[in-house]
VEXMIVO-213590 format. One record per residue (C-alpha): residue number from 1; residue in one letter; x, y, z. Coordinates in nm, 3 decimals. Each point is the difference from the previous one (the first is absolute). Layout:
{NUM, A, {X, Y, Z}},
...
//
This chain:
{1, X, {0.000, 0.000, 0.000}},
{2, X, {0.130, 0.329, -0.072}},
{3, X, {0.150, 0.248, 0.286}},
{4, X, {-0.179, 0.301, 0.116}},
{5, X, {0.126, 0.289, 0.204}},
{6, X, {-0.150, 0.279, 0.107}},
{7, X, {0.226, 0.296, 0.024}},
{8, X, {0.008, 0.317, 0.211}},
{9, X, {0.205, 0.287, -0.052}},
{10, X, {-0.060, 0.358, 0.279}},
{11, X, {0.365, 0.096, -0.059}},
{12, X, {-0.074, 0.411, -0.046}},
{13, X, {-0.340, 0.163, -0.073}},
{14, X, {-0.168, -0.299, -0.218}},
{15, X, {-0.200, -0.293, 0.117}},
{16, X, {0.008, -0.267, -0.228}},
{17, X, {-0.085, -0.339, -0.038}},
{18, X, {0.088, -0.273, -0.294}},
{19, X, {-0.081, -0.349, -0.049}},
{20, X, {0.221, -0.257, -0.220}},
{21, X, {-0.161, -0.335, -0.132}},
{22, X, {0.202, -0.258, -0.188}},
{23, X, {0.294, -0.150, -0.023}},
{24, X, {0.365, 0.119, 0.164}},
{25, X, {0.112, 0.060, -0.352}},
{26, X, {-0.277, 0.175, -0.165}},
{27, X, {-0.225, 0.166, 0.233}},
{28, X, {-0.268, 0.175, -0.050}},
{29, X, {-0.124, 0.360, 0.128}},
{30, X, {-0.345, -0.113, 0.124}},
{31, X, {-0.118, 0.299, 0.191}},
{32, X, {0.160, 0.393, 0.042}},
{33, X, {-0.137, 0.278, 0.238}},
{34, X, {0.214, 0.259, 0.059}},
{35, X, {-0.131, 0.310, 0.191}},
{36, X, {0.166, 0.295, 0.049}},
{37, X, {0.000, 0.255, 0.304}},
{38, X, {-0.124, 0.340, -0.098}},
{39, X, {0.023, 0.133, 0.326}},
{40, X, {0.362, 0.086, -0.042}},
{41, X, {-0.037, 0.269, -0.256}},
{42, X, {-0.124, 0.259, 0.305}},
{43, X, {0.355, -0.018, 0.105}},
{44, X, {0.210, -0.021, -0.326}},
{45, X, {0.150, -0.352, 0.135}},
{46, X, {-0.086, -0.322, 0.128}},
{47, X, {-0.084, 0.032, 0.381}},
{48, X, {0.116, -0.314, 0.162}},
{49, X, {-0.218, -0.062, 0.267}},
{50, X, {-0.362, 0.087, -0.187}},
{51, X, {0.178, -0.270, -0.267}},
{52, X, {0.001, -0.267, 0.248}},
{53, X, {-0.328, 0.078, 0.128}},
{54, X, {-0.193, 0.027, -0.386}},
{55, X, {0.206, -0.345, 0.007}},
{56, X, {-0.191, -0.127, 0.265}},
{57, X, {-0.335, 0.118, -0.084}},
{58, X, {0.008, -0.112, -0.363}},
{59, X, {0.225, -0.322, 0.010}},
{60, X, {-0.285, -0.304, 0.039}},
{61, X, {-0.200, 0.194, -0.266}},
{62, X, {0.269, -0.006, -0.221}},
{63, X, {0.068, -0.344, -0.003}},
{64, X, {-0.384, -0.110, -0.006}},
{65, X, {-0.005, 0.210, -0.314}},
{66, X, {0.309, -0.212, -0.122}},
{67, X, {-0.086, -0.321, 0.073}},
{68, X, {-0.374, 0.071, -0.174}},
{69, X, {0.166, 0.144, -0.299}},
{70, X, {0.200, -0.302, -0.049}},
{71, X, {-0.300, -0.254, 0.078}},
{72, X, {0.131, -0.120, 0.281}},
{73, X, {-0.081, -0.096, 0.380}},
{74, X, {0.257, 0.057, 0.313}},
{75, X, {-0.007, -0.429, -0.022}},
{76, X, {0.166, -0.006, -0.330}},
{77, X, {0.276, 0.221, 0.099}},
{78, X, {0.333, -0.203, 0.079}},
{79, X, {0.231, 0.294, 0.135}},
{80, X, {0.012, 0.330, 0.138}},
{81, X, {0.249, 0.203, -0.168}},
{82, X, {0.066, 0.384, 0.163}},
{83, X, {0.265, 0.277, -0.057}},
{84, X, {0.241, -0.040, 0.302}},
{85, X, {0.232, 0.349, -0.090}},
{86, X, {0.122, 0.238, -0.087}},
{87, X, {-0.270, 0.243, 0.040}},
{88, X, {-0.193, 0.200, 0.273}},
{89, X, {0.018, -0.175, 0.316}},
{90, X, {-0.304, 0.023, 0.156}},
{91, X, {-0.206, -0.029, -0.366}},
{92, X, {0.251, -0.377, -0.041}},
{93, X, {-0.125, -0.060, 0.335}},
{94, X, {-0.389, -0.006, -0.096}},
{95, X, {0.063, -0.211, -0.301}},
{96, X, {0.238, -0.245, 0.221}},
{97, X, {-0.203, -0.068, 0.290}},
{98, X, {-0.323, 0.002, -0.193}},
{99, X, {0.177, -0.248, -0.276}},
{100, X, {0.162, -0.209, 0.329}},
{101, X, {-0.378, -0.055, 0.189}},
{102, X, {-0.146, -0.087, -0.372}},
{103, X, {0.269, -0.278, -0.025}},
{104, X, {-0.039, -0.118, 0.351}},
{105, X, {-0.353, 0.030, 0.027}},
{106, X, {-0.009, -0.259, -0.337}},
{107, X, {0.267, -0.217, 0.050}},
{108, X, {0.183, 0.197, -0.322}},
{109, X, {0.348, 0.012, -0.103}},
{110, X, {0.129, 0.391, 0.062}},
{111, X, {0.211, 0.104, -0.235}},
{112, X, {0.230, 0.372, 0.064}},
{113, X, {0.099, 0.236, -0.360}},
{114, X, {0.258, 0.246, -0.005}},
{115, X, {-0.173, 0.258, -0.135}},
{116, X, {0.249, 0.069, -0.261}},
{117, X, {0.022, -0.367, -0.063}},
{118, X, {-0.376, -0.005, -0.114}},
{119, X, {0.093, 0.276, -0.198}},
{120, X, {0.222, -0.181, -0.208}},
{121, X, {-0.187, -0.302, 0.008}},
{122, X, {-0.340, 0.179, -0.129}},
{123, X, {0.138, -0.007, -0.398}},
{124, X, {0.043, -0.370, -0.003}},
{125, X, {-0.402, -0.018, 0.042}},
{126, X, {-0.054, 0.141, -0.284}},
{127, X, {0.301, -0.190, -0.198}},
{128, X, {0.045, -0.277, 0.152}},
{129, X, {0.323, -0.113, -0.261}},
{130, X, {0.185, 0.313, 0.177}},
{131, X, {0.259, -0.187, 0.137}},
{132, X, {0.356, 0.174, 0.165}},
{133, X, {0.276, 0.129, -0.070}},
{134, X, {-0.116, 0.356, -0.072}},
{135, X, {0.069, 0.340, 0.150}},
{136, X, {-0.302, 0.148, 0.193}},
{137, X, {-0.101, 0.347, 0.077}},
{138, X, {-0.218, 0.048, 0.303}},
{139, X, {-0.176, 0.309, 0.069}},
{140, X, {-0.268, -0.014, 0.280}},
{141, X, {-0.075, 0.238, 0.297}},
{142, X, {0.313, 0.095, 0.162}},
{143, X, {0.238, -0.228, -0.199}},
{144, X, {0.191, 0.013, -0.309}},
{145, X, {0.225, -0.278, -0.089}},
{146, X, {0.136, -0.187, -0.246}},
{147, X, {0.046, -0.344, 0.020}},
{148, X, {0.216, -0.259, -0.179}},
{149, X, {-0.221, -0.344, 0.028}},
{150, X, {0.230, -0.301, -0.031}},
{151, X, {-0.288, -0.275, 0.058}},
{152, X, {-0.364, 0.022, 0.199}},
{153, X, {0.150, 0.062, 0.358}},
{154, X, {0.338, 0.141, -0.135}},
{155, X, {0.066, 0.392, -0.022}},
{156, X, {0.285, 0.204, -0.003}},
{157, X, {-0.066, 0.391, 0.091}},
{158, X, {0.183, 0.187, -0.288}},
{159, X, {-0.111, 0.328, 0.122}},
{160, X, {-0.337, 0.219, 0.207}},
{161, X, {-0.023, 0.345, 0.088}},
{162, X, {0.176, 0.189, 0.227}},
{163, X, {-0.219, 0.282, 0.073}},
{164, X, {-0.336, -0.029, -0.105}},
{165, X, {-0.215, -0.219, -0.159}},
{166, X, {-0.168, 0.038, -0.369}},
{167, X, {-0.354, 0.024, 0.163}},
{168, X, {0.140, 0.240, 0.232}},
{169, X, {0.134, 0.229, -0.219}},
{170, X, {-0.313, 0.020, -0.183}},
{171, X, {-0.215, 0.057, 0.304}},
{172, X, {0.183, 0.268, 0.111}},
{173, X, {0.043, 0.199, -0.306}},
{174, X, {-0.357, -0.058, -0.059}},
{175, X, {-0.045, 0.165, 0.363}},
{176, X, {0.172, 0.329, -0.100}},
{177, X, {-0.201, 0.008, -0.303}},
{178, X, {-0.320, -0.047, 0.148}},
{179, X, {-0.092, -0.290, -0.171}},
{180, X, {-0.090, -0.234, 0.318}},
{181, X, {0.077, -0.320, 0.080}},
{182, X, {0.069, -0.206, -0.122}},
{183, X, {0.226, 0.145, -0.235}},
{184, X, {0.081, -0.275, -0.279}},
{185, X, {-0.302, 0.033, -0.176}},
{186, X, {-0.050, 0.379, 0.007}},
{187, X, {0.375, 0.043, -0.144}},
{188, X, {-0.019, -0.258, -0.233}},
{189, X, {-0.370, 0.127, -0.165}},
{190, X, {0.123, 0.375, -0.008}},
{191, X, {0.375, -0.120, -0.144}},
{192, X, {-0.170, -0.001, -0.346}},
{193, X, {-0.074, 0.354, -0.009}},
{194, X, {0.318, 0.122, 0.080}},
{195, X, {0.304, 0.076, -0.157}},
{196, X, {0.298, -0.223, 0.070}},
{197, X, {0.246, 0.203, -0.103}},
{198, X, {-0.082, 0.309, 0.175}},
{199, X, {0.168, -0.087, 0.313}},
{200, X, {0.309, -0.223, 0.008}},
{201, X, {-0.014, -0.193, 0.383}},
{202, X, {0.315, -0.205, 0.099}},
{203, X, {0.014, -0.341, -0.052}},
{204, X, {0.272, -0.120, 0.269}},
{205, X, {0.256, -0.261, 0.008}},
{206, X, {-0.072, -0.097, -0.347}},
{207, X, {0.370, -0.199, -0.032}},
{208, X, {0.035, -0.094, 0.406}},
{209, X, {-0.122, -0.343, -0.030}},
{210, X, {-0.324, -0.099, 0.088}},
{211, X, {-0.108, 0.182, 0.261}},
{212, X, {-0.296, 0.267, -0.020}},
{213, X, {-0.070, 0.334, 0.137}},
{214, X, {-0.298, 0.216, -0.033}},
{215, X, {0.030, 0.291, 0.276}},
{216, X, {0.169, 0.220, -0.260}},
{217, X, {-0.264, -0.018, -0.240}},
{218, X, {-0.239, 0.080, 0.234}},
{219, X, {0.198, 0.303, 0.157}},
{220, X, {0.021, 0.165, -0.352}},
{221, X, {-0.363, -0.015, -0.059}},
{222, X, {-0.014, 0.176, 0.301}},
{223, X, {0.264, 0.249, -0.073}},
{224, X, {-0.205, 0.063, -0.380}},
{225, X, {-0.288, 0.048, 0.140}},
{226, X, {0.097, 0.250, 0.267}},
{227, X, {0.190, 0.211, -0.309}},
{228, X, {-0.296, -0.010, -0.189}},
{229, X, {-0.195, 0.307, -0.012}},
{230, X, {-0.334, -0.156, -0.111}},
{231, X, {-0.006, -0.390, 0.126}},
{232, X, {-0.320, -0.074, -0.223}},
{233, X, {0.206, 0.011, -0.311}},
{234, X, {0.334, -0.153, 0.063}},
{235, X, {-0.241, -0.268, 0.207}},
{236, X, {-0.046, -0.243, -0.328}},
{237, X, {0.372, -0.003, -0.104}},
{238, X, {0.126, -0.035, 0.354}},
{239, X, {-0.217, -0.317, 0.052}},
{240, X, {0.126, -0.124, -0.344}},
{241, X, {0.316, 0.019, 0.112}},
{242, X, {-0.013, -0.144, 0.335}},
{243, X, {-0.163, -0.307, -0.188}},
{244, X, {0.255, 0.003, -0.253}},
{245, X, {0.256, 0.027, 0.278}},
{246, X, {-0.094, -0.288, 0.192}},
{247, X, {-0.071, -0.258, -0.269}},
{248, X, {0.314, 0.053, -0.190}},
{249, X, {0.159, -0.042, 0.304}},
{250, X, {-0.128, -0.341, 0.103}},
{251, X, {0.005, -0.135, -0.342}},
{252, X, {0.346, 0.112, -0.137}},
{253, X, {0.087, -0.197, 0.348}},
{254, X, {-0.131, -0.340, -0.143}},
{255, X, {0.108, 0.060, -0.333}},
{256, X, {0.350, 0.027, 0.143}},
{257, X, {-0.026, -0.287, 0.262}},
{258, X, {-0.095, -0.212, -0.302}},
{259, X, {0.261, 0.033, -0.224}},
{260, X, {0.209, -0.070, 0.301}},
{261, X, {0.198, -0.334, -0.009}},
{262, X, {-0.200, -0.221, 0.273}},
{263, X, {0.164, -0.128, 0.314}},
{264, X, {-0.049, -0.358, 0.076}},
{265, X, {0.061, 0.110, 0.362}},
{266, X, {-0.293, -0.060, 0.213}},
{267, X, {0.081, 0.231, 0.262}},
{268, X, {-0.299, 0.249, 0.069}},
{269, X, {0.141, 0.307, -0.064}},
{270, X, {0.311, 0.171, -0.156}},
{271, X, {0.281, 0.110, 0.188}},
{272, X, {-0.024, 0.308, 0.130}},
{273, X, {-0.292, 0.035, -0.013}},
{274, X, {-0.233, 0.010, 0.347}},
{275, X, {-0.312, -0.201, 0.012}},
{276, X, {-0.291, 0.126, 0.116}},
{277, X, {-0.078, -0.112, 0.370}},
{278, X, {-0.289, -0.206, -0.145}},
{279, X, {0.236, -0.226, -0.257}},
{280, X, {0.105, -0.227, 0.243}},
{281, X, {-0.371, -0.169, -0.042}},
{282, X, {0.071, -0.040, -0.406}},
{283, X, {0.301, -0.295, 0.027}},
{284, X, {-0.179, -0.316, -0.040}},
{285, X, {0.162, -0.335, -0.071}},
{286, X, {-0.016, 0.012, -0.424}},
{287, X, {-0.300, -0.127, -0.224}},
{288, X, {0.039, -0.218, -0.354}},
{289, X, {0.040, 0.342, -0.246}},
{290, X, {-0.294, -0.160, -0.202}},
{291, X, {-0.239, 0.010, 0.265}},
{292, X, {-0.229, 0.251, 0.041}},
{293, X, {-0.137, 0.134, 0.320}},
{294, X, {-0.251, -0.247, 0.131}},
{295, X, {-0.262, 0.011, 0.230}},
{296, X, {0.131, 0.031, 0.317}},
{297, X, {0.267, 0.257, -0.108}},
{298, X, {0.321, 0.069, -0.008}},
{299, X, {0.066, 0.219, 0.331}},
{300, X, {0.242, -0.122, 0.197}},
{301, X, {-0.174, 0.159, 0.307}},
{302, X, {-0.243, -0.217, 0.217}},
{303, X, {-0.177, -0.236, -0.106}},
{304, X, {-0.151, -0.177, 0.277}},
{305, X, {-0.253, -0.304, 0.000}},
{306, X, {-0.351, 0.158, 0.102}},
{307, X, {0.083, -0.087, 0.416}},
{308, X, {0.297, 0.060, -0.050}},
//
């Protein structure tokens, strides 16, 4: 019979549930509800605490809405699988415990995902024949990496940022323009107005490796705007820009760390260079390179039995 597993993710300001039906090499995306925390716009950020607590109120809803999406009863599920980190503590700590009494309370294998594990898991759903080695570009939340992925299980950090993160940068210019939050969308829908080359906005450490940096861009926009003597006009360009800015950035990156020779080395990280404090929970003993994430994941974090 084929697996099913429910998962939960309540990492940041999202509640979402997913359910996965079939086999550990092809499964299938059964049921999807992902809903968003509007709340946070008032304050131009995410708001821990009223994230864990929309989290707590919406959570069993969620997943009702999941499991009736996908057709399916609690009795048919087989596992629990739940983000475990990084993320906002107290928001992990909804999706955990609620994820942990779900398992218990059914006699269910529980199953923890480094959050950007999942991330670069979520593409083989879709293609199932993507299979490693390849170079990966992660860009979620408050991270921006770039990952070289020997086999399922088996990374090596080539580079992340050292300042702030992609989303980050766009937040906050977004801020100073009065855009709202967030800011992704808002820059990326007014971008095709502007003109790009009315204002030229650094793009750092274009030949120091891999590493990334966005701060800079985002202090210029701040510095053009300030000098500007009517912000509605320069507005359109300046958001062009900052797109322009950041994308070229991150993709010149894994242009370059792909034409790289590859490094049979499996150690997770290059020297050098300091892993985040969170890394340590990405070494995992290493996977057949043909195998694709399967059901239970490939997060080296716990994964306890459902007493456990």
């Amino acid at each position: 019979m084929a697996d099913v597993v429910l998962g939960i993710e309540t990492s940041c300001d999202e509640t979402s549930a997913a359910v996965l039906v079939g086999d550990r090499q092809r499964p299938e995306l059964a049921g999807l509800v992902i809903l968003s925390q509007d709340v946070h716009k008032v304050f131009g950020g995410v708001v821990p605490e009223l994230a864990s607590r929309a989290h707590l109120t919406v959570l069993p809803a969620v997943v009702d809405r999941a499991l009736a999406e996908a057709g399916l009863a609690w009795s048919a599920v087989d596992a629990v699988a739940v983000t475990q980190g990084p993320g906002l503590v107290g928001a992990l700590l909804v999706g955990v415990v609620y994820a942990k009494a779900l398992a218990y309370a059914g006699d269910r294998a529980l199953i923890g995902v480094h959050h950007m594990e999942g991330h670069l898991f979520a593409p083989a759903v879709e293609d199932p024949d993507l299979t490693p080695p390849f170079v990966a570009l992660l860009v979620s939340g408050g991270h921006t990496l770039l990952l070289d992925v020997l086999a399922w299980g088996r990374y090596r950090l080539l580079g992340a940022t050292r300042d702030d993160a992609a989303g980050e940068a766009f937040d906050k210019v977004a801020t100073l323009l009065g855009l709202g939050y967030p800011g992704g969308p808002a820059i990326e829908r007014l971008a095709t107005q502007g003109d790009p080359t009315r204002f030229t906005f650094p793009r750092p450490m274009r030949d120091d490796g891999y590493e990334f940096s966005f701060s800079g861009l985002k202090t210029a926009v701040l510095r053009s705007v300030r000098a500007s003597t009517d912000l509605d006009r320069p507005c359109g360009p300046a958001r062009t820009s900052t797109e322009t800015g950041r994308t070229s950035r991150a993709v010149s990156r894994t242009r370059c760390s792909t034409s790289s020779s590859r490094s049979s080395s499996a150690r997770f990280g290059p020297p050098g260079i300091a892993l985040p404090s969170w890394a340590g929970g990405w070494r995992a003993a290493a996977r057949s390179p043909t195998s694709p994430p399967s059901a239970s994941g490939g997060s080296p974090g716990w994964r306890s039995p459902a007493r456990g």
